[in-house]
N, CA, C and O atoms as a Tripos MOL2 file, in Angstrom:
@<TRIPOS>MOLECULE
protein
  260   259    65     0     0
PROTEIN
NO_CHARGES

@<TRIPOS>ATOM
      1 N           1.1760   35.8050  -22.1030 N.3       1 UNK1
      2 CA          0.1010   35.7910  -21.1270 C.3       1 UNK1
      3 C           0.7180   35.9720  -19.7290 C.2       1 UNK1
      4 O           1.8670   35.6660  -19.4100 O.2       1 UNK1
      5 N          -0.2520   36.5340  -18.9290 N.am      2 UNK2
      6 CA          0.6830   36.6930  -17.6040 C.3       2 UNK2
      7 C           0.2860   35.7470  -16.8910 C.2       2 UNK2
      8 O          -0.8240   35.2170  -16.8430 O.2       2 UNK2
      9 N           1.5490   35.4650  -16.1300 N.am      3 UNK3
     10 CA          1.6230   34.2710  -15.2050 C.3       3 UNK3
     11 C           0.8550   34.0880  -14.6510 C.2       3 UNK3
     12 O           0.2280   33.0410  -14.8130 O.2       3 UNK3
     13 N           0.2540   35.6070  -13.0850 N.am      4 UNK4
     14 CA         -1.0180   35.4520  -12.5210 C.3       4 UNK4
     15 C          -1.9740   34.6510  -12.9330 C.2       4 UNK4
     16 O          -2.3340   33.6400  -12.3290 O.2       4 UNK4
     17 N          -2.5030   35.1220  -14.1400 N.am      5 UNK5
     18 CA         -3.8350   34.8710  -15.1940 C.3       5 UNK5
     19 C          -3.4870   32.8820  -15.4380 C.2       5 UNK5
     20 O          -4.2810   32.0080  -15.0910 O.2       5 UNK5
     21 N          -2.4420   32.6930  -15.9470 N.am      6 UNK6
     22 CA         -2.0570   30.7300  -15.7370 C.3       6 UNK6
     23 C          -2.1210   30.5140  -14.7870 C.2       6 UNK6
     24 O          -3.1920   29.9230  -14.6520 O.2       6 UNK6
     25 N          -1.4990   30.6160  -13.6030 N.am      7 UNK7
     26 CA         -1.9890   29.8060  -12.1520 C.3       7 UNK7
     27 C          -3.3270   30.1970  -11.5750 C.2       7 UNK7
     28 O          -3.6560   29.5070  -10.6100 O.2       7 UNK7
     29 N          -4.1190   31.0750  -11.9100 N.am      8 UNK8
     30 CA         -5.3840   31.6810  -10.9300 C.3       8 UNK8
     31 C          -6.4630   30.4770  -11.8940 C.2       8 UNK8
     32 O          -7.2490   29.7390  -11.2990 O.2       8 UNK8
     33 N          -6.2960   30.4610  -13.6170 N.am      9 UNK9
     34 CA         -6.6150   29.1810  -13.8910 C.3       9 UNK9
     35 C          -6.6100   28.1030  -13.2510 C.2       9 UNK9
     36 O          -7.5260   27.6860  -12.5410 O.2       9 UNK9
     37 N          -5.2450   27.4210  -13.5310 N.am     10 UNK10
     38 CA         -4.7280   26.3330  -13.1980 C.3      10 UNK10
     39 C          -5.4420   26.2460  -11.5490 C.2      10 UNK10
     40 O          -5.7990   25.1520  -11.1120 O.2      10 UNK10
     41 N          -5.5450   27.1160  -10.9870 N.am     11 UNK11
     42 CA         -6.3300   26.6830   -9.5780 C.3      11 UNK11
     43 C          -7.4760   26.1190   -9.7120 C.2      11 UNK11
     44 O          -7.6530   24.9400   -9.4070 O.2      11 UNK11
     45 N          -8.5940   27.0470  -10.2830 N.am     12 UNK12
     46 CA         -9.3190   26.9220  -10.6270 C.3      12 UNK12
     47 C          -9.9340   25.7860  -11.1040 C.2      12 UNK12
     48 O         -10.9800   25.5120  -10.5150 O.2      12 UNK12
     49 N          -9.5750   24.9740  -12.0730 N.am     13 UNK13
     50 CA         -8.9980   24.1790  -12.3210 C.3      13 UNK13
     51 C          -9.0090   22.4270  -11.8680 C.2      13 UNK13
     52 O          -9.4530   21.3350  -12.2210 O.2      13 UNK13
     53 N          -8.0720   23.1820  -10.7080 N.am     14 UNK14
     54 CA         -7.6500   22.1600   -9.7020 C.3      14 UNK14
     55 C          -9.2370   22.2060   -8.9540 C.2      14 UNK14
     56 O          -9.9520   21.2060   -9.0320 O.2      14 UNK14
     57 N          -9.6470   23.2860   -8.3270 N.am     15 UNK15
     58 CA        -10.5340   23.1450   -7.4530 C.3      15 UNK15
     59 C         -11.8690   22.4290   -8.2390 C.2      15 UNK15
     60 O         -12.4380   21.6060   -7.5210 O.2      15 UNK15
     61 N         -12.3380   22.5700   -9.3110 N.am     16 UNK16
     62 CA        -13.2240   21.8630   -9.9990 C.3      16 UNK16
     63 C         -13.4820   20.7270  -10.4250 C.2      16 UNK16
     64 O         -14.4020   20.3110  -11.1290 O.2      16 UNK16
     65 N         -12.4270   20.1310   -9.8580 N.am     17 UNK17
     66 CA        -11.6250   18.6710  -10.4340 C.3      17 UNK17
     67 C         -11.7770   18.0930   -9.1870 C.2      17 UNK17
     68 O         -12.2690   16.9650   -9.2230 O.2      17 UNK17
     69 N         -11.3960   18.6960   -7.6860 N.am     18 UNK18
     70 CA        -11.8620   18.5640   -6.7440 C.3      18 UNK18
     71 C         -13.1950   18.3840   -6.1920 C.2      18 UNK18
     72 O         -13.6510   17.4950   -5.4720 O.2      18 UNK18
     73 N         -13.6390   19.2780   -6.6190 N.am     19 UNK19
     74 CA        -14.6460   19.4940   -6.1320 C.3      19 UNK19
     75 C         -15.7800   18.1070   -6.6920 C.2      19 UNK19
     76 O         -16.2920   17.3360   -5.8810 O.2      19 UNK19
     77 N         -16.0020   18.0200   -8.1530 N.am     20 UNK20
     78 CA        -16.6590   17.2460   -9.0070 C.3      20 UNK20
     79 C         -16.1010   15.1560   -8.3560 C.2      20 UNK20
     80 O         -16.7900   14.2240   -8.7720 O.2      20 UNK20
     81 N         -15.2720   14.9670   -7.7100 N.am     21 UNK21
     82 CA        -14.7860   13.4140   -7.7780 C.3      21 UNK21
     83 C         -15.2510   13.3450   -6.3310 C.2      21 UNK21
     84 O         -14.3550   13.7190   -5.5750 O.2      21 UNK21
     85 N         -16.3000   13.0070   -5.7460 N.am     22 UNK22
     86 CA        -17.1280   12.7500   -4.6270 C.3      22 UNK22
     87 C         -17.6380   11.2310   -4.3350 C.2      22 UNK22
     88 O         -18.2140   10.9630   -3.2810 O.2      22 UNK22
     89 N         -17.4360   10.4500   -5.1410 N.am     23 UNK23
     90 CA        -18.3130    9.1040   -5.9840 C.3      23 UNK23
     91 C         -16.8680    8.5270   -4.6430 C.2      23 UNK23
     92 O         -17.0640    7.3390   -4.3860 O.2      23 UNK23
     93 N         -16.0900    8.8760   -4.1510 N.am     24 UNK24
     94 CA        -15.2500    7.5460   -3.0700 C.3      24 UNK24
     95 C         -14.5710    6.3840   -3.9950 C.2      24 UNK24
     96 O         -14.4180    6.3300   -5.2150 O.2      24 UNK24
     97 N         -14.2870    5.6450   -3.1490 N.am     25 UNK25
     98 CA        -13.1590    4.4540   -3.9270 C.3      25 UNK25
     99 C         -14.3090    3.3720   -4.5180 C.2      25 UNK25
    100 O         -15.4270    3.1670   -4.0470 O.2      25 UNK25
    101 N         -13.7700    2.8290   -5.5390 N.am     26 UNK26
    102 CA        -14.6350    1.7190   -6.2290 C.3      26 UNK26
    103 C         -14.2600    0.7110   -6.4300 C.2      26 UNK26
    104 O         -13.0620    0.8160   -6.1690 O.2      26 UNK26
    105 N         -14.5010   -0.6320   -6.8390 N.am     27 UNK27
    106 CA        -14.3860   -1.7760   -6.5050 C.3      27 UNK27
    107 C         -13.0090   -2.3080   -7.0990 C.2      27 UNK27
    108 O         -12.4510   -3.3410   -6.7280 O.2      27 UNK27
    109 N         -12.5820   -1.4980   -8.0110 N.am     28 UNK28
    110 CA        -11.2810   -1.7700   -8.1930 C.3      28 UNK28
    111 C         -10.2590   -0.9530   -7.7200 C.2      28 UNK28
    112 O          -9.2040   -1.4640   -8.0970 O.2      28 UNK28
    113 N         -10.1150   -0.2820   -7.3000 N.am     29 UNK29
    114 CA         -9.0880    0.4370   -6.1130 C.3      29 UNK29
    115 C          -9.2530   -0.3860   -5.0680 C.2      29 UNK29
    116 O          -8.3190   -0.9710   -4.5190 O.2      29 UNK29
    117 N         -10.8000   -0.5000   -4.6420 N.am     30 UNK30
    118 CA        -10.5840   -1.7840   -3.2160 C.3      30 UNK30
    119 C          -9.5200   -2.9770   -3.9900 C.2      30 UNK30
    120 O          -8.3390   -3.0060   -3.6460 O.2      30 UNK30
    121 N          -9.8770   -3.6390   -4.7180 N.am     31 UNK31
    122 CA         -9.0160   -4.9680   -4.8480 C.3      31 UNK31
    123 C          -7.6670   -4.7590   -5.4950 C.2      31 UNK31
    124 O          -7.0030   -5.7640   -5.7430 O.2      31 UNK31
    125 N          -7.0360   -3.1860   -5.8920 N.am     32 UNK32
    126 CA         -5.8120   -3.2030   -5.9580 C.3      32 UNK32
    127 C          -5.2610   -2.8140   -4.3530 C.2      32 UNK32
    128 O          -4.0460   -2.9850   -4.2480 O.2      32 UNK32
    129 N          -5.8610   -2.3790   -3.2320 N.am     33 UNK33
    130 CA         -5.2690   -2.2930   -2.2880 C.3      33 UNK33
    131 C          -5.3360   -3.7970   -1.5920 C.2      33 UNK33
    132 O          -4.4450   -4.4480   -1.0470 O.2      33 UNK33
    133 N          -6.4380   -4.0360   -1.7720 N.am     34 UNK34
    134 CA         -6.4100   -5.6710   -1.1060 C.3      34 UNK34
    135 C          -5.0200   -6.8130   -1.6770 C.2      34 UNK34
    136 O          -4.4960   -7.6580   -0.9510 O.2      34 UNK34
    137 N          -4.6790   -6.5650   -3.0220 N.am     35 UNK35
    138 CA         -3.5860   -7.0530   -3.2600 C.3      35 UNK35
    139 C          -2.3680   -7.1430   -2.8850 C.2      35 UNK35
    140 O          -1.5660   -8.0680   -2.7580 O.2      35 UNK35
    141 N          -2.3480   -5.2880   -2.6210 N.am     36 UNK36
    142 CA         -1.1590   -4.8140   -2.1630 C.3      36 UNK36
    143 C          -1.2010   -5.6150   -0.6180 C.2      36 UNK36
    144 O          -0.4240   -6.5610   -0.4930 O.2      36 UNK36
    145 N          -2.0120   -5.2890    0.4530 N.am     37 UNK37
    146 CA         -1.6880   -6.2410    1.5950 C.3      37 UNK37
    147 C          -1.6470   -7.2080    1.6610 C.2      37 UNK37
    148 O          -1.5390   -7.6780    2.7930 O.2      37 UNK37
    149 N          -1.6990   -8.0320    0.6160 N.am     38 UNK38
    150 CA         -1.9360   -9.0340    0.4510 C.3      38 UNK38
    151 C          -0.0170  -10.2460    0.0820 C.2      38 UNK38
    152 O           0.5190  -11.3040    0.4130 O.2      38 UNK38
    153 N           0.1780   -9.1560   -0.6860 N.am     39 UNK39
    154 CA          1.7230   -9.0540   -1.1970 C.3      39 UNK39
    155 C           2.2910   -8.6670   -0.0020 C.2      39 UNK39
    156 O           3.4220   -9.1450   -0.0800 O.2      39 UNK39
    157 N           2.2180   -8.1800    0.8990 N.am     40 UNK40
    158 CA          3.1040   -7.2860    1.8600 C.3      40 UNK40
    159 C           2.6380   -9.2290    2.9680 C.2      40 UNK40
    160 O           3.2100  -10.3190    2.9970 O.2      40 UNK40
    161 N           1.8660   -8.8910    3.3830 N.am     41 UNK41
    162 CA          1.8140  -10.3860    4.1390 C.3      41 UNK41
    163 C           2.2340  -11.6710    3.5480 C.2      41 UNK41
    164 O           2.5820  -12.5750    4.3080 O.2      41 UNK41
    165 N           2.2370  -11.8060    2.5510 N.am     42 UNK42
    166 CA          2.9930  -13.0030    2.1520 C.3      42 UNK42
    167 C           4.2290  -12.9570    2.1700 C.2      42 UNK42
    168 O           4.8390  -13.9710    2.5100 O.2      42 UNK42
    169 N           5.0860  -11.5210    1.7340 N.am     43 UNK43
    170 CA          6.1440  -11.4520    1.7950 C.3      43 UNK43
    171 C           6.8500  -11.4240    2.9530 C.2      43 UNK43
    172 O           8.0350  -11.7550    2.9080 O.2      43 UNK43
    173 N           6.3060  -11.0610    4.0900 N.am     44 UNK44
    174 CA          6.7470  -11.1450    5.2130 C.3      44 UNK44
    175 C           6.4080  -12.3190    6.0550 C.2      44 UNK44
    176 O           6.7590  -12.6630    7.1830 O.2      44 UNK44
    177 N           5.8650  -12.6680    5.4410 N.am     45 UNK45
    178 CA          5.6390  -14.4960    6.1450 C.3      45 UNK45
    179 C           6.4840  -15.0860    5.4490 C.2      45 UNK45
    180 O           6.6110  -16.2680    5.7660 O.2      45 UNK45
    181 N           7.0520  -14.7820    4.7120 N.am     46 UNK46
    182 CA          7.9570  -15.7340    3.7050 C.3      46 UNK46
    183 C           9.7250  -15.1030    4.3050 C.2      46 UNK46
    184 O          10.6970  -15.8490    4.1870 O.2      46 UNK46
    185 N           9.8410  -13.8820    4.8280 N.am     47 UNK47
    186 CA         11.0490  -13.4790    5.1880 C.3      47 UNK47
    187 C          10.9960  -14.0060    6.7650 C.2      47 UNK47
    188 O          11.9920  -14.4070    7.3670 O.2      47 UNK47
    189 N           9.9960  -13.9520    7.1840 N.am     48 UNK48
    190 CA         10.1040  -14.6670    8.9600 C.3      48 UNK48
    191 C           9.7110  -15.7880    8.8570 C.2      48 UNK48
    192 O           9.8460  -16.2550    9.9880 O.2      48 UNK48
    193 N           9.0890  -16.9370    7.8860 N.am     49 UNK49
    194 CA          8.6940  -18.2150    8.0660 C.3      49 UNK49
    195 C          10.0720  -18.9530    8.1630 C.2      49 UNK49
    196 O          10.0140  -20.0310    8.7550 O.2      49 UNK49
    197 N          11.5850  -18.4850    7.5820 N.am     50 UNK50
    198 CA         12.6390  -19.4130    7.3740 C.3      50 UNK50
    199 C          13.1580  -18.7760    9.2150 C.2      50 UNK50
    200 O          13.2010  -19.6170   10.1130 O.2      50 UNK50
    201 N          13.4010  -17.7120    9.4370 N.am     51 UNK51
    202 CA         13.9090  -17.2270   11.0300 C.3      51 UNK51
    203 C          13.2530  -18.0000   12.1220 C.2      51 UNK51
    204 O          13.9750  -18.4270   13.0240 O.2      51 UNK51
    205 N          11.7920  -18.2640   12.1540 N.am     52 UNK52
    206 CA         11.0540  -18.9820   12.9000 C.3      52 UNK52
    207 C          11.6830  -20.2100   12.4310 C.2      52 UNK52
    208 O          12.7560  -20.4380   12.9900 O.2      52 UNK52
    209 N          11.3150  -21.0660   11.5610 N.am     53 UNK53
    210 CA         11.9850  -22.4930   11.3600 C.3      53 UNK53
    211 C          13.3190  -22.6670   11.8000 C.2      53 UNK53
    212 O          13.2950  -23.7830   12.3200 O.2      53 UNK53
    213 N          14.7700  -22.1020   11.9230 N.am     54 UNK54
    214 CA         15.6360  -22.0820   12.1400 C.3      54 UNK54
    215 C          15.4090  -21.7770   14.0390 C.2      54 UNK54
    216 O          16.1320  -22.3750   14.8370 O.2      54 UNK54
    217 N          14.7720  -21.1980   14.3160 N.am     55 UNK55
    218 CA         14.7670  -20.9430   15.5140 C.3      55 UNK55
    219 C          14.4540  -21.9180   16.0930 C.2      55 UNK55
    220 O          15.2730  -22.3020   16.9270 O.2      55 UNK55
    221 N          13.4340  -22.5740   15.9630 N.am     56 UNK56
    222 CA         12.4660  -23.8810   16.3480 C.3      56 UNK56
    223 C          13.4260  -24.9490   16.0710 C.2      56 UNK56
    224 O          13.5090  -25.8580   16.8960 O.2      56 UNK56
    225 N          14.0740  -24.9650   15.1520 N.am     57 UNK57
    226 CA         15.0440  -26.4740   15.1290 C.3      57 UNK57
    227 C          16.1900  -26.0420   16.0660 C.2      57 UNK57
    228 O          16.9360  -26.9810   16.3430 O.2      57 UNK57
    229 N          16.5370  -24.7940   16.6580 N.am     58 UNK58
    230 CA         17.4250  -24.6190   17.5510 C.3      58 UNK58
    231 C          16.9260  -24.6030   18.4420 C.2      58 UNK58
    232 O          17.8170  -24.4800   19.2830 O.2      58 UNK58
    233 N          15.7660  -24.6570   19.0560 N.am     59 UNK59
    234 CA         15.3200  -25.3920   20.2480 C.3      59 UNK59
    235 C          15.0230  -26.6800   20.4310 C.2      59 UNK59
    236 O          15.2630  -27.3800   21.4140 O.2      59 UNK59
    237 N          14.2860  -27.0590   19.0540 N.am     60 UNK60
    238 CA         14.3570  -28.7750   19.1240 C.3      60 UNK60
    239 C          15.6210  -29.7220   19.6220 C.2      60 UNK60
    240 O          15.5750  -30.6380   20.4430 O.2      60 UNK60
    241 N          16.8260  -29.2030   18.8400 N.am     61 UNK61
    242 CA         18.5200  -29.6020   19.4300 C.3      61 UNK61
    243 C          18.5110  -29.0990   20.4260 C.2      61 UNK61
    244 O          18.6610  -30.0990   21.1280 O.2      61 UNK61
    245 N          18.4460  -28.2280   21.1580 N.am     62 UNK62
    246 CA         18.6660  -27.8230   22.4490 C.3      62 UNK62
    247 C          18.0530  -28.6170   23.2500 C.2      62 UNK62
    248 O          18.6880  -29.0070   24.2290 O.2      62 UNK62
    249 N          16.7300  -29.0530   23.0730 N.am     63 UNK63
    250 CA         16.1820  -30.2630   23.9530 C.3      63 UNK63
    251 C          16.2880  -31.5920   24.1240 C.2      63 UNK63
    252 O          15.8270  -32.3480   24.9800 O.2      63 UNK63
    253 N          17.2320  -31.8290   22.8100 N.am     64 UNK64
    254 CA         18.2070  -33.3980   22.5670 C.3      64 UNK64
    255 C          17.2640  -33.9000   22.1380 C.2      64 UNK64
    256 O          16.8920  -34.9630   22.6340 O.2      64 UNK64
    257 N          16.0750  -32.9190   20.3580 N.am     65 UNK65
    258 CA         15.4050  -34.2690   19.6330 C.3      65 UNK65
    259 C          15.8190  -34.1480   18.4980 C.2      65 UNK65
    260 O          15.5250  -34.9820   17.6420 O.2      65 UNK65
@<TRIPOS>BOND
     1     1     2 1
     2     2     3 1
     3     3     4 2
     4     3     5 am
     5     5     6 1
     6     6     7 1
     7     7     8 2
     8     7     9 am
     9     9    10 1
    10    10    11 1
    11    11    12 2
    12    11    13 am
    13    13    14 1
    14    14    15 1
    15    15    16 2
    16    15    17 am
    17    17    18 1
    18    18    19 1
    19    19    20 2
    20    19    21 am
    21    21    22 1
    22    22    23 1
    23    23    24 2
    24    23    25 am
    25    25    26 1
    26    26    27 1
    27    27    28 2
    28    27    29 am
    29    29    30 1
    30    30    31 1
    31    31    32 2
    32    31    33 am
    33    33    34 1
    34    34    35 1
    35    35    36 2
    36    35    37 am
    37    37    38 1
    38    38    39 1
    39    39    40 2
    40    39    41 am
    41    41    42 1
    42    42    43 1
    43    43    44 2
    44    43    45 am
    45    45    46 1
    46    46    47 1
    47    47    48 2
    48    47    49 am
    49    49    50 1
    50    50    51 1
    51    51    52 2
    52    51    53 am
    53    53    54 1
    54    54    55 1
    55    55    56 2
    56    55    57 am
    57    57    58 1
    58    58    59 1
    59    59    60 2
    60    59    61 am
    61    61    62 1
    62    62    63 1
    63    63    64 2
    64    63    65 am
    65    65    66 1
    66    66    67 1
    67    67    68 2
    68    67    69 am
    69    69    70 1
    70    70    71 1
    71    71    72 2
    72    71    73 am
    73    73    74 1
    74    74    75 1
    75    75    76 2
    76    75    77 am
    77    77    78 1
    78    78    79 1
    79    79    80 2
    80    79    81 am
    81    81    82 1
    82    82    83 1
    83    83    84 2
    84    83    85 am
    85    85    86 1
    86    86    87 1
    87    87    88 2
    88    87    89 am
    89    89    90 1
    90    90    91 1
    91    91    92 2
    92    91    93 am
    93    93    94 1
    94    94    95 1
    95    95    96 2
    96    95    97 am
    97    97    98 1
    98    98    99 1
    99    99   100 2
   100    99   101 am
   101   101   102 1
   102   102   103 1
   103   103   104 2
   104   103   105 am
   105   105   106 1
   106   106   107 1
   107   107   108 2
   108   107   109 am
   109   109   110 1
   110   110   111 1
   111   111   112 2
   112   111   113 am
   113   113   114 1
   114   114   115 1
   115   115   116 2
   116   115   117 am
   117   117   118 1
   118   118   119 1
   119   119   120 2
   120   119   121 am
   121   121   122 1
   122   122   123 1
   123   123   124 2
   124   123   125 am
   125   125   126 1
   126   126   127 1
   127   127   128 2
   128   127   129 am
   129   129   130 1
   130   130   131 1
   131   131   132 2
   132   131   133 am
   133   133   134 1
   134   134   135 1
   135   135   136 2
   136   135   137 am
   137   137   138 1
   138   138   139 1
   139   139   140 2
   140   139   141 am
   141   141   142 1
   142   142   143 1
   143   143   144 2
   144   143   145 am
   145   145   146 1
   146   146   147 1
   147   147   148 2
   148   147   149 am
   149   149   150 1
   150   150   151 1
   151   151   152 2
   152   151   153 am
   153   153   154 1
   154   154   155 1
   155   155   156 2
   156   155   157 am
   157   157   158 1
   158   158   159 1
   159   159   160 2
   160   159   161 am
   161   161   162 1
   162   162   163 1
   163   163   164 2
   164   163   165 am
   165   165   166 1
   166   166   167 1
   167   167   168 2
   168   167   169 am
   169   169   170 1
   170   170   171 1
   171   171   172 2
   172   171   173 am
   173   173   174 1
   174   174   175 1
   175   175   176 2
   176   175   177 am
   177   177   178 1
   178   178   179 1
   179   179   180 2
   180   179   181 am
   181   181   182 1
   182   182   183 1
   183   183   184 2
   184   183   185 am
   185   185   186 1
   186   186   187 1
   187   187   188 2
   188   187   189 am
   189   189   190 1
   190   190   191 1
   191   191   192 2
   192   191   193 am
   193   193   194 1
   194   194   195 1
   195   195   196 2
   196   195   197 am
   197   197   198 1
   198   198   199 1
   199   199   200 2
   200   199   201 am
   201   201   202 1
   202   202   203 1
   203   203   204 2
   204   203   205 am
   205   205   206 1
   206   206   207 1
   207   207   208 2
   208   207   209 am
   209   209   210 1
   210   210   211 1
   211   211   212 2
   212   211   213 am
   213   213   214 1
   214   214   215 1
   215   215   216 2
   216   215   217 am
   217   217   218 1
   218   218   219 1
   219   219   220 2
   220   219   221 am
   221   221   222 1
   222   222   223 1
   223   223   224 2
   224   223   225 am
   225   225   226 1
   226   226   227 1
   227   227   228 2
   228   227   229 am
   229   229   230 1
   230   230   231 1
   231   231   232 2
   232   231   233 am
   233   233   234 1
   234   234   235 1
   235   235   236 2
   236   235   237 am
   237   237   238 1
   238   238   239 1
   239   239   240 2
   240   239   241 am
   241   241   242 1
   242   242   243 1
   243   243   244 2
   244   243   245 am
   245   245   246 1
   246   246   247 1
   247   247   248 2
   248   247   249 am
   249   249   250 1
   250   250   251 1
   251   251   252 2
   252   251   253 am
   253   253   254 1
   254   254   255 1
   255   255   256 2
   256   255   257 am
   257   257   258 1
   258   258   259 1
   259   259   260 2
@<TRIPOS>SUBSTRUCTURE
     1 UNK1         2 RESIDUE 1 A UNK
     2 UNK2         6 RESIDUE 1 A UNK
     3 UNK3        10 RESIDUE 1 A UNK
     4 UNK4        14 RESIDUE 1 A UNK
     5 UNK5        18 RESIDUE 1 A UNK
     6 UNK6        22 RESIDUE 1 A UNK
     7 UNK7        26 RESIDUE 1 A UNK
     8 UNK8        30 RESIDUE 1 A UNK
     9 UNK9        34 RESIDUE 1 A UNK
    10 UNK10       38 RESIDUE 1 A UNK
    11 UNK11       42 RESIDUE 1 A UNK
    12 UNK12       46 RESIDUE 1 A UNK
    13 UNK13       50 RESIDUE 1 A UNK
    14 UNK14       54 RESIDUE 1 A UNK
    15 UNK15       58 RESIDUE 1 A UNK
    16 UNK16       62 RESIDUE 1 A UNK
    17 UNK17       66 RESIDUE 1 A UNK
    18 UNK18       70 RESIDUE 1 A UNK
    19 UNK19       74 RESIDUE 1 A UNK
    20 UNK20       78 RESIDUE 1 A UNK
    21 UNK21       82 RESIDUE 1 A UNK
    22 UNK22       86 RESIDUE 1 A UNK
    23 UNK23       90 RESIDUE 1 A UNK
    24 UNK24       94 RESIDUE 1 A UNK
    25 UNK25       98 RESIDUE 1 A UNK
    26 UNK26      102 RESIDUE 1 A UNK
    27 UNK27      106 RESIDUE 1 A UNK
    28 UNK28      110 RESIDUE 1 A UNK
    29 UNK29      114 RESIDUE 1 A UNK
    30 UNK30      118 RESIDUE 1 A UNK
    31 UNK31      122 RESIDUE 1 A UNK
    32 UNK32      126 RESIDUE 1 A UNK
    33 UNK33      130 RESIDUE 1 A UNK
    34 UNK34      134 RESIDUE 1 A UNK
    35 UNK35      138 RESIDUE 1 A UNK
    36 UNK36      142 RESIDUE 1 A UNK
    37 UNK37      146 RESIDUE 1 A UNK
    38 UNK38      150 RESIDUE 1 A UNK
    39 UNK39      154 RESIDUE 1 A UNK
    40 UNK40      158 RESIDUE 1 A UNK
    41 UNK41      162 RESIDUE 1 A UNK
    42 UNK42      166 RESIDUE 1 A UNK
    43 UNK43      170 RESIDUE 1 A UNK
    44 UNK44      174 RESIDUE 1 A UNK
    45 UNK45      178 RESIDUE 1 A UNK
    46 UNK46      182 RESIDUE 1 A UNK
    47 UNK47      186 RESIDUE 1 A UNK
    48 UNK48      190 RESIDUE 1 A UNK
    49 UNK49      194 RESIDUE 1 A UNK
    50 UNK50      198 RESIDUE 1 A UNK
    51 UNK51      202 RESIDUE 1 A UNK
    52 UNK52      206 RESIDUE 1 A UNK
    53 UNK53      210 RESIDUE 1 A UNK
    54 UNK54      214 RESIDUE 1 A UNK
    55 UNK55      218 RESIDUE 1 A UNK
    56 UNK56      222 RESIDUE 1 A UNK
    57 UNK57      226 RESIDUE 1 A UNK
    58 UNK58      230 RESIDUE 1 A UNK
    59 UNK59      234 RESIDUE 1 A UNK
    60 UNK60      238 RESIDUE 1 A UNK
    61 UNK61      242 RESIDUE 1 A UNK
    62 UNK62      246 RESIDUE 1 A UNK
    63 UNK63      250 RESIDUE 1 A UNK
    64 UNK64      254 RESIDUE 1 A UNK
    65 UNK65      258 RESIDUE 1 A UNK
């Protein structure tokens, strides 16, 4: 088969597949992204919650308590 004739498909294809998924995100894509930020903020409260604490007790000693 000639190549042309597979990709002018395969576009085709593509564009119909496109075209047809209009319906937007649904309630479970929302709550796998809500997770994901969800993971990303905890984790980074958890990598700066010990830098902040260490910082704060080095000002607490610095103020002689």
């Amino acid at each position: 088969m000639d190549p042309r004739i597979i990709f002018a498909r395969l576009y085709v294809s593509l564009q119909n597949f496109s075209l047809k998924r209009e319906e937007g995100q649904t309630m479970a894509e929302y709550g796998v992204v809500l997770a994901l930020i969800t993971l990303a903020v905890v984790a980074t409260i958890g990598l700066l919650g010990t830098q902040i604490n260490t910082k704060l007790s080095d000002v607490l000693h610095a103020l002689g308590g």
